[in-house]
Each structure stands twice: as C-alpha cells, then as structure tokens.
C-alpha positions in Angstrom: 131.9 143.1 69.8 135.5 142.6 69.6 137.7 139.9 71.7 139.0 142.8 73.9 135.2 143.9 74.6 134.8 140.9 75.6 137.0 139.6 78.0 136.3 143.2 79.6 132.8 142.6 79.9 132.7 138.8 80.9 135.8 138.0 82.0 135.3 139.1 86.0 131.7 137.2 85.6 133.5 134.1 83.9 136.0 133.9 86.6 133.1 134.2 89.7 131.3 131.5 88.0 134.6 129.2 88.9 133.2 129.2 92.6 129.8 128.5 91.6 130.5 125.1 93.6 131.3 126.9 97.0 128.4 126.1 99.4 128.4 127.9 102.6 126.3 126.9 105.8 126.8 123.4 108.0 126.7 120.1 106.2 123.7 117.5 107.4 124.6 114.8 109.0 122.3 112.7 110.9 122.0 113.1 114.7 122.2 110.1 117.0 118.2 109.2 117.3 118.5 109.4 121.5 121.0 110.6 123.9 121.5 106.9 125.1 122.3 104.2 123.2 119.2 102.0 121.9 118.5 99.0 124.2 119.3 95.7 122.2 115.6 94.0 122.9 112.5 95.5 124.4 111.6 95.0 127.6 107.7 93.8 127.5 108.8 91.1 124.9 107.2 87.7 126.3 108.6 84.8 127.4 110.7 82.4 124.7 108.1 79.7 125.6 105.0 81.0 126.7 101.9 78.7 128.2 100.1 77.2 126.0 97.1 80.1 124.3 99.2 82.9 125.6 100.4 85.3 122.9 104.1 85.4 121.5 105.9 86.8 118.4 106.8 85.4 115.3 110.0 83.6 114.5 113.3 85.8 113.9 113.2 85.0 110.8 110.3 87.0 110.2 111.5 89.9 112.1 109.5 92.8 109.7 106.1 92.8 108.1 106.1 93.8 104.7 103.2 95.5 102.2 99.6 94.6 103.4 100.4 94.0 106.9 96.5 93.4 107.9 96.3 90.2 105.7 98.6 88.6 108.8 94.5 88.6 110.8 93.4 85.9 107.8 89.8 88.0 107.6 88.6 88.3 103.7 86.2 90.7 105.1 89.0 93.1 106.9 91.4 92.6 103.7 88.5 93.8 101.0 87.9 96.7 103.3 91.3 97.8 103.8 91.9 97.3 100.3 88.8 100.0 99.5 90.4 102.3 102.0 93.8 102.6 99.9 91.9 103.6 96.8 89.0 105.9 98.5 90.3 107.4 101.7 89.8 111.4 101.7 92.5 111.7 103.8 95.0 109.8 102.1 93.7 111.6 99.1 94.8 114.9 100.7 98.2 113.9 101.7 98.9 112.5 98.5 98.0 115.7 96.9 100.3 117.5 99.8 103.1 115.7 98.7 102.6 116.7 94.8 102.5 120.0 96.5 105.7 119.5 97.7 107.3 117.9 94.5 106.3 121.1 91.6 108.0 123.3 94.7 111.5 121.4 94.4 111.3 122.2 90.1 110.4 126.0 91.2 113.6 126.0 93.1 115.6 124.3 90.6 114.3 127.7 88.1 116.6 129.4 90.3 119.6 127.4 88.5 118.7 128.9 85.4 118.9 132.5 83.4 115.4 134.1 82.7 114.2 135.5 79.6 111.3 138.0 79.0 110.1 140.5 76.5 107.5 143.1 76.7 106.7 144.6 73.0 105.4 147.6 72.8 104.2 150.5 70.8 103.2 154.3 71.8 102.4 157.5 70.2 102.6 160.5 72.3 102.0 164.4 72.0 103.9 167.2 73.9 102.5 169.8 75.8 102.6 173.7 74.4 102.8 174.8 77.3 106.1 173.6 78.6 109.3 175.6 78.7 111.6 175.0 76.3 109.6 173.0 74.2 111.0 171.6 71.3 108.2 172.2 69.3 108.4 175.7 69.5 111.8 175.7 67.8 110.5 173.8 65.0 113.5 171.6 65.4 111.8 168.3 66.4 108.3 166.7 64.9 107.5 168.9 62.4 106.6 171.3 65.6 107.0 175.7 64.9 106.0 178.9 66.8 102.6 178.8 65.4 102.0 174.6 66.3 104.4 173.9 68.8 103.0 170.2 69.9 105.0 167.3 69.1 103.9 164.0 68.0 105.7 161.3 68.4 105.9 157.4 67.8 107.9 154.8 69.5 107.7 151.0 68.7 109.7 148.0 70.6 110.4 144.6 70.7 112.9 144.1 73.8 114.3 141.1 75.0 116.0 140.9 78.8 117.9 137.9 80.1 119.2 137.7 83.7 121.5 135.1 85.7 122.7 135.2 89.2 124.8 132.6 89.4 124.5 130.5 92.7 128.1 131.4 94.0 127.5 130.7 97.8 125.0 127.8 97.5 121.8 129.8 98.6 119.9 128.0 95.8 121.5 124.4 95.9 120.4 125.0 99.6 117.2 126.1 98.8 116.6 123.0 96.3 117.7 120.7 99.0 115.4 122.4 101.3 112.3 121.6 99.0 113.5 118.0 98.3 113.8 117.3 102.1 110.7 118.7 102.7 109.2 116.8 99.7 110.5 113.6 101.8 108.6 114.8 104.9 105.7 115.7 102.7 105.8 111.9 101.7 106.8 109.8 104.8 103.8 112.3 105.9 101.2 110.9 103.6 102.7 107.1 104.6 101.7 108.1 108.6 98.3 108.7 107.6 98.1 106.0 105.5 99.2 103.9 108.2 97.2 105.8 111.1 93.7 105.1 108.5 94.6 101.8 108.2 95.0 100.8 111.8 92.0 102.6 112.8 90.3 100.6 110.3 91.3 97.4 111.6 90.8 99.0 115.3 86.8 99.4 114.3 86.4 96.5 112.7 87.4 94.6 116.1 85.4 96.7 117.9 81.9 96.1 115.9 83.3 92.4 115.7 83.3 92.8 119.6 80.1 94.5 119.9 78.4 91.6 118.5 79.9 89.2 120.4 78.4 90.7 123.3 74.9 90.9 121.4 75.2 87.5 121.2 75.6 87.0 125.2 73.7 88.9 125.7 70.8 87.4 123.2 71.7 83.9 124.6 71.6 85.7 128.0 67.5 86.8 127.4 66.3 83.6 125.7 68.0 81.7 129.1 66.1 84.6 131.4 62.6 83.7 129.0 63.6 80.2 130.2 63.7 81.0 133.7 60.7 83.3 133.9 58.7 80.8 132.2 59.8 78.2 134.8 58.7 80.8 137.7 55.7 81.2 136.5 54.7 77.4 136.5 56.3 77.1 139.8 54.0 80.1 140.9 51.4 78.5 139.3 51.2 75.1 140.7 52.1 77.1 144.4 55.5 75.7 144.9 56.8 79.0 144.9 55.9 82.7 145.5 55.4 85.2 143.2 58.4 87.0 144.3 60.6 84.6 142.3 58.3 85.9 139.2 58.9 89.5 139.8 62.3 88.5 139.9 63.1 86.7 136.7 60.6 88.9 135.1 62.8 92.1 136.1 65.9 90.2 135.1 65.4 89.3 131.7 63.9 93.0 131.5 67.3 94.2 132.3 69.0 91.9 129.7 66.7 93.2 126.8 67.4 96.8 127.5 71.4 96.3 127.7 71.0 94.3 124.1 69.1 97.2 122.8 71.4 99.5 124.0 74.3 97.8 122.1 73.3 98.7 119.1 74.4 102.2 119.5 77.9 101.5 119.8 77.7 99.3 116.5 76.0 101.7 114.7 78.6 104.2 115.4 81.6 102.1 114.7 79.5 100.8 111.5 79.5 104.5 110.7 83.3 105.3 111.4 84.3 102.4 109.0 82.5 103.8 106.5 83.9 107.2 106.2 87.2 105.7 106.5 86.5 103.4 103.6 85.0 106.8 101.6 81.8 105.6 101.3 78.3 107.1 103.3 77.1 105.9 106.2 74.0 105.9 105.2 74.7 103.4 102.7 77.3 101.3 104.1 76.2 98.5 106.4 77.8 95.4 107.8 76.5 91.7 108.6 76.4 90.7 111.9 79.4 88.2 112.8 81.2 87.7 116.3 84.7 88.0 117.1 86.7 84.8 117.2 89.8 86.1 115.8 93.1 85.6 118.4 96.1 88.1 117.8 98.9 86.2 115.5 102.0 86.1 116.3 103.5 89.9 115.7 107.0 90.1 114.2 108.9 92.8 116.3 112.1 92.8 115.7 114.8 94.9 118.1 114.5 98.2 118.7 117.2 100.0 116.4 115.0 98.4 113.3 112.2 100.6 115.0 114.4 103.8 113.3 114.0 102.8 110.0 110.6 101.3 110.1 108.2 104.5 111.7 107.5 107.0 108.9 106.8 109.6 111.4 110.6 109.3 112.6 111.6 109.4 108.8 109.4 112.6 108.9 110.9 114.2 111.9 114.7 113.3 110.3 113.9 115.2 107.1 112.5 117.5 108.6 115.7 118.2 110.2 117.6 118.1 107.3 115.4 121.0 105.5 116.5 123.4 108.8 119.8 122.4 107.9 119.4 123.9 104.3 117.7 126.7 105.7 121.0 127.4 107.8 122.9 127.3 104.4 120.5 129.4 102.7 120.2 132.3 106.0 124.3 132.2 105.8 124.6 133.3 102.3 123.5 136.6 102.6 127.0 137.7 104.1 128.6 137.5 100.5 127.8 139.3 97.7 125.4 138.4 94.7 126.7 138.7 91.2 123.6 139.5 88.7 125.0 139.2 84.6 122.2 140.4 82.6 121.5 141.3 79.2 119.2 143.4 77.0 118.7 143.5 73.5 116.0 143.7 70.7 114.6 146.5 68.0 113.0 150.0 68.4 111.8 152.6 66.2 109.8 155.4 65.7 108.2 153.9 62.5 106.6 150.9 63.2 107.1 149.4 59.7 111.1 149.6 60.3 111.1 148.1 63.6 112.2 144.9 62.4 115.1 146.5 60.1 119.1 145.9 61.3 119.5 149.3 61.8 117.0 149.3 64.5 118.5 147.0 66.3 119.8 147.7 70.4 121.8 146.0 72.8 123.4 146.5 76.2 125.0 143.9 78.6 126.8 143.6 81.8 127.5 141.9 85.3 126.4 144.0 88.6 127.5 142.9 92.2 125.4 143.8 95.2 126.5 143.2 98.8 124.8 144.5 102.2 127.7 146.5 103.8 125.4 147.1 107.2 122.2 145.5 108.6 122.8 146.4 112.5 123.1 142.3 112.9 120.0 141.2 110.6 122.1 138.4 109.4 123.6 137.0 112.0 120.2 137.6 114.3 118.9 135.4 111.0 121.8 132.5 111.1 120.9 131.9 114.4 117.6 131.6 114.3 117.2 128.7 112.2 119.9 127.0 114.3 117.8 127.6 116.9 114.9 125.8 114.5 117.3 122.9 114.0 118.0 122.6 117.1 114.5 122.3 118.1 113.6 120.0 115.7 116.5 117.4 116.6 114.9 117.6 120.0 111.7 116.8 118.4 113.2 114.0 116.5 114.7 112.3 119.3 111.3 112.7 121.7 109.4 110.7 118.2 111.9 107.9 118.8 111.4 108.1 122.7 108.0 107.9 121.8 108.2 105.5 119.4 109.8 103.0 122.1 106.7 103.8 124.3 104.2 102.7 121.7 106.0 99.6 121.0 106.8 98.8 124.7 102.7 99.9 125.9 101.3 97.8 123.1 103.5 94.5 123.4 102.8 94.7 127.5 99.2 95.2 126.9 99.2 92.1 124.5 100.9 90.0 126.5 98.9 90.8 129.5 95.7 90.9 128.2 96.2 87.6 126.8 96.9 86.0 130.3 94.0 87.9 131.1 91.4 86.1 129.0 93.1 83.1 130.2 92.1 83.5 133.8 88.4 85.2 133.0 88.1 81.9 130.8 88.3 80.3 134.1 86.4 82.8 136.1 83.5 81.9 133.0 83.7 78.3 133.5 83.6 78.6 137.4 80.3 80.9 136.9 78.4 78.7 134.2 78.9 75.9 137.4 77.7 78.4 140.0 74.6 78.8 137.7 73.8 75.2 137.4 74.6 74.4 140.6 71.9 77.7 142.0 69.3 76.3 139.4 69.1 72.6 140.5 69.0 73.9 144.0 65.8 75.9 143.1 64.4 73.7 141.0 64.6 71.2 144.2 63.4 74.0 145.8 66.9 73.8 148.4 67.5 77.5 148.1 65.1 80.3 146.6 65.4 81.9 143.2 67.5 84.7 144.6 70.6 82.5 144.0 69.8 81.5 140.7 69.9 85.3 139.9 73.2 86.3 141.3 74.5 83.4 139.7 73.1 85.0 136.4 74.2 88.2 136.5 77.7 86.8 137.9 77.5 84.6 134.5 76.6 87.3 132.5 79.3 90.0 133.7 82.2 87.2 133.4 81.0 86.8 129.9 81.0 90.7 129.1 84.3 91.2 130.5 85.3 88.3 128.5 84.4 89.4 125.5 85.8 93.2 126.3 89.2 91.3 126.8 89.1 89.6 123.8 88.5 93.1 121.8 90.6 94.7 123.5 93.5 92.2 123.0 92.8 92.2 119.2 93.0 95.9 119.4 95.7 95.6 121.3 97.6 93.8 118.7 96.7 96.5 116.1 98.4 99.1 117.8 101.7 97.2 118.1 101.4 96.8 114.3 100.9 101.0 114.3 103.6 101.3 116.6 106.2 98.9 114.3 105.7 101.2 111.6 103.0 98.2 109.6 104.8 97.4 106.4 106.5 100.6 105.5 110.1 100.9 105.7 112.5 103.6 105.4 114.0 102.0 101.7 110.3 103.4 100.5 111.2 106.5 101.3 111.5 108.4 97.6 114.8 109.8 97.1 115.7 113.4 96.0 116.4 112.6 92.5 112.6 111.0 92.9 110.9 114.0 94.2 113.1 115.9 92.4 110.9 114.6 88.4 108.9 117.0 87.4 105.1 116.1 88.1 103.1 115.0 85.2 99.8 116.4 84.6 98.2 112.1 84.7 99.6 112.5 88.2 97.9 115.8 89.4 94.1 115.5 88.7 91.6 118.8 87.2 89.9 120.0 90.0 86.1 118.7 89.7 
C-alpha cells in the first residue's frame, strides 16, 4: 500500500477520530437534596441539660459514629453476634455478590473503547449440480468438468481475520461506561443499606429477647409472691379467720401469672429464632441464655442535619442513581449523529489446502463506513425525553429519601427522649404500687380489709412492672433506630470511586458456585 493509498483510505477516519473527545448529552451535577434549605439542628434534639437519668447526646466533639457502631451498647454478647452477622449473613452475601455484578459490567462497557478481532477458519469441498444451466462443467472449462461429466468439484480453504472499531465520536460509550460505574456505586452504597438494615435489626432482637426476659422475671417473681399469698390464705382459711373466698382468689391469681409466664416464651422463641437466621446459623441450633435487660441507651452522637446527606447510604444510592439517568440522557442523545465504523479484513485462502499458508494466498481489504438514521418519525427525540423524564423522577425520588431521612432521625430522637421521661414517671408509678401492695397486705393480714385489696394491688403492681419493662425495650430499641436513621458508621468517603469499581474483578473475589 502506497502513501497516497493511504491517506485516501484513513485519512477522513484519522481526522473523525480528532473529535473522539466530543460528548454530547447534559453534564451531572448534583441537585440541591430538598427544595428548602436544610434546617441547622433538628427539632426533637433534647434539652442542653436534661434531668438527671433522662437521655441526651454525646458531646460535639463526637458528632459521627464511626466502624462498629453497636460496640457504643458495651454488650460482649451483642458485639460477638454482630460480628458473626458480617461474615455469615445471606443477605449481605447477596448484595455483595450484586455489586460484583455490577463491577465486571463497567469492564464490558469499557470493551466498547476498544477494536475487536475474530477469525473463523475454514475449509469446504463442494460439487455442482448437472443439471444447472450454464454449467461450467459442461464446457469443460472449470474442474476438470466436460460434456460427458459435467459436475464440478471444488475445494476452498480459509484463515480470515476481521478487525472492527467505532470510534466513540459522540460519547455514547464514555456515557455508557459512566452509566455502569454509577450504577456500580448504587450497587454498593446498596449492599452498605442492607448491611446496615441487618445490623440494626440484629441489635433490635437482641433488646427485644433481652426484654422478654425481663418480663419472665416479673413475672416469675410475680408467681413465687402469688405461692406466698395463696399459701397464707390457706392457713387463714384454715384456722377460720378468713373465708375460703380469699383462697379461690389467690389461687385464681397466681393461676393467671403462670399462664402469662408460659405464654412468654413464644415471643422469645421467635426473636431467638430471627437472630439466628440473621446471624446465618439454624434455628434449630442456635439458642441463647436467659439474661434480663439492664442496658440504658448511651448517649447518641447526632450531629446537624446537612451531615445526614453524607452519612445515609440509601441517599448515596438514590444520588447515583441519578447520575446513571444522566448518562443514559448522553447515551439516548447520540443517536442524532452518525457512527463511523473502520474495519479491516485480511488472512489466506486457497483451493489447495497445503498452500493456504503460502504469500501468494494471502487477501486483504480495509475501509471506514458511516451510518446515520436520516428519518425515525421522532424515535429519538420521543427517546431523549424519556429518560429526562427518568431523571427527573428519580431527583424527585432522591429529595423524598432525604425528606425521609429527616423523619427517621426526627421520629427516633422524639421517641428516645420521650420514652426516657417515660420510664422516669412509670418508675414512680412502680414505687407508688409496690406501697399500695404493702400497704393492702398488712391490712389483710390485720384482717382491716379483705383480700380483694391485696389483689388489685397485685395486679396494679404487676401491670406497672410490665409496662415498665416494655418502656425500657422499647427505649433501647428506640435508640437503635436513631443509629439506623444516622446512617451507623458508614459515611459517604466509603463510597468506592469510579476508578474503584472501574478494576477488573479478580477471580479470589467472585467465588465457584457450590
């Protein structure tokens, strides 16, 4: 090929490839997260100095959790299963294996980038029909062929080798490679949210069993102080100072208080049961001791509420997944320009299979084509605008995350804050019951009053003491939430960045099925 051949060959192709760096479509820039400014502080924060026992939040100083946010709860037991969730979670496992899904799709779109190069060797032998017009055979021109043998045989042996490039002119595939490494972000702060959502509903059924035993042991202390009483009754009955009415009575009430312990165990077997598929392990062969909650919610670092943006991975989600509707905008706009295709074939053919690999046999052709849709009665544009109309949805369904987000934060802190005056006053409302009691009993025993008194002032006891314990769950779950709603200890700086998702995945990294 001489230099005039080829300047006439590659010289258009060489000079389109100059505006390979045009990119077409709108560029990404982040939205503002709501229509309104962000309020500096939130509104359910509690007091600067609240009583004494009432719950408030960390210093300023220590404005974020970081890493293993649960350790802040000081419970060996809750850290050792949280830790076993990280490593043996099914559903972690799946997101994690959704977002190597999402990281070999960014290196197929970066193939785009590059030529491609195939070959297809081959080798036939073939025979003409007699019975075709004109057949060459019949001349005895061609394969050996005359009047009286008129078939041809032939042979044809090839080794071809095709390259094509379409250069990315118009950014379609910068676009699309943007696309899958915005998506591979999402696919990530995904796998974070469910991390997070397994971890706080871990630590939400721990405090619940925790709770469910506390109110086994009311209500165990409750039934050994109704044996007591019946007991008492029954010697009263006994020696005639009192009726057996008063028997029937404590007999029916410590009969009540057995059936609502056994009934407890339901609830704890089914929380038991909950922690263990979290943690990836059977129920049937997970178990846990029995141990009441004393825990009180720590002080919660909350920051303000613009840190909120870059602490949630499901608003880090919802952002990239804007961004990949931007690409797609990019990508739907270069169709309205042409596509240059260079493309080039060469390699050996023969009809003798032992010269195929000879100079003489050698082939070659090579040149550019340009393709461009002249009419699509409005395909394009009708396309254009519908992923506008995608990214415009989804900015409205990023800013509703962060109006969400705010709710969460705002729901939780009230609810800790008022659940923990709560307890306060139902402390009280204990005390004043366990005085009703005594006061009921030593009036029966003196035989001022019947035993009817004693037993509303049990069951008031006993339903102060429930409700006690209930707050005091509820409060530590409570405080859980808030951690949920804070984000835990992710942040948006462990968000992997494009050049991240962007390495191609190693086979250590993507286990062999089982």
């Amino acid at each position: 090929m001489n230099k005039n051949h080829f300047k006439q060959l590659f010289g258009p192709s060489l000079s389109a490839l100059f505006l390979a760096g045009c990119m077409v479509g709108p560029k990404y820039h982040r939205p503002a997260a709501t229509v309104q400014p962000p309020p500096a502080a939130f509104k359910e924060l509690p007091a600067e100095n609240p009583p004494e026992g009432q719950w408030k939040v960390a210093q300023p100083q220590d404005a974020m959790l970081h890493g293993k946010w649960w350790e802040i709860y000081s419970d060996p037991e809750l850290n050792a299963l949280e830790d076993q969730l990280n490593i043996s979670n099914q559903n972690i496992k799946q997101s994690f294996e959704n977002f190597m899904e999402a990281r070999t799709l960014v290196t197929q779109a970066r193939a785009q980038l590059y030529p491609s190069l195939s070959t297809a060797p081959s080798f036939r032998r073939s025979q003409s029909s007699a019975n075709l017009k004109n057949n060459v055979g019949a001349t005895g021109t061609a394969g050996g062929g005359t009047a009286g043998n008129p078939n041809v045989y032939s042979s044809l042996a090839e080794a071809p080798f095709t390259a094509s490039w379409e250069p990315d002119l118009w950014g379609k595939v910068r676009n699309t490679i943007r696309q899958a490494q915005y998506n591979a972000q999402l696919s990530a702060a995904d796998l974070e949210n469910v991390r997070l959502t397994e971890q706080a509903s871990l630590a939400v059924f721990f405090f619940e069993l925790r709770g469910q035993d506390a109110l086994q042991q009311i209500l165990n202390d409750t039934v050994e102080a109704d044996k007591k009483s019946l007991e008492l009754a029954r010697a009263r009955y006994e020696t005639g100072v009192d009726t057996q009415l008063a028997v029937v009575e404590a007999q029916v009430t410590l009969q009540q208080a057995e059936s609502a312990s056994t009934n407890l165990g339901i609830a704890r077997a089914q929380f038991e049961h909950a922690i263990a598929v979290l943690v990836g392990t059977s129920a049937s062969r997970f178990s846990m001791p029995y141990k009441p909650l004393s825990a009180t919610p720590p002080a919660i670092p909350v920051g303000i509420p613009t840190q909120l943006l870059e602490r949630r991975p499901d608003i880090a989600a919802s952002e990239r997944n804007m961004a990949a509707a931007n690409a797609q905008i990019g990508i739907a706009t270069a169709a309205y320009y042409p596509n240059l295709t260079l493309s080039a074939q060469g390699g050996f053919e023969s009809s003798a299979l032992q010269n195929l690999f000879t100079w003489p046999s050698r082939f070659w052709s090579v040149g550019p084509s340009v393709s461009e849709t002249i009419f699509d009665a409005g395909l394009r544009r009708a396309t254009v605008n519908q992923f506008i109309a995608v990214y415009n949805a989804d900015v409205a369904a990023y800013r509703q995350t962060v109006l969400t987000a705010f709710q969460q934060v705002e729901d939780s802190m009230a609810a800790v804050r008022i659940l923990s005056k709560q307890i306060q006053q139902q402390e009280q409302a204990v005390q004043s019951a366990q005085q009703f009691l005594k006061l009921s009993q030593a009036r029966y025993e003196t035989g001022v009053d019947t035993y009817l008194n004693v037993l509303v002032a049990q069951t008031t006891l006993l339903t102060d003491q429930q409700q006690l314990a209930a707050l005091r769950t509820q409060e530590m779950t409570a405080s859980v939430q808030l951690i949920e709603a804070l984000g835990g200890g992710w942040d948006r700086s462990q968000l992997p960045t494009p050049a991240q998702v962007s390495k191609k995945v190693a086979k250590s990294e993507i286990e062999a099925p089982n």
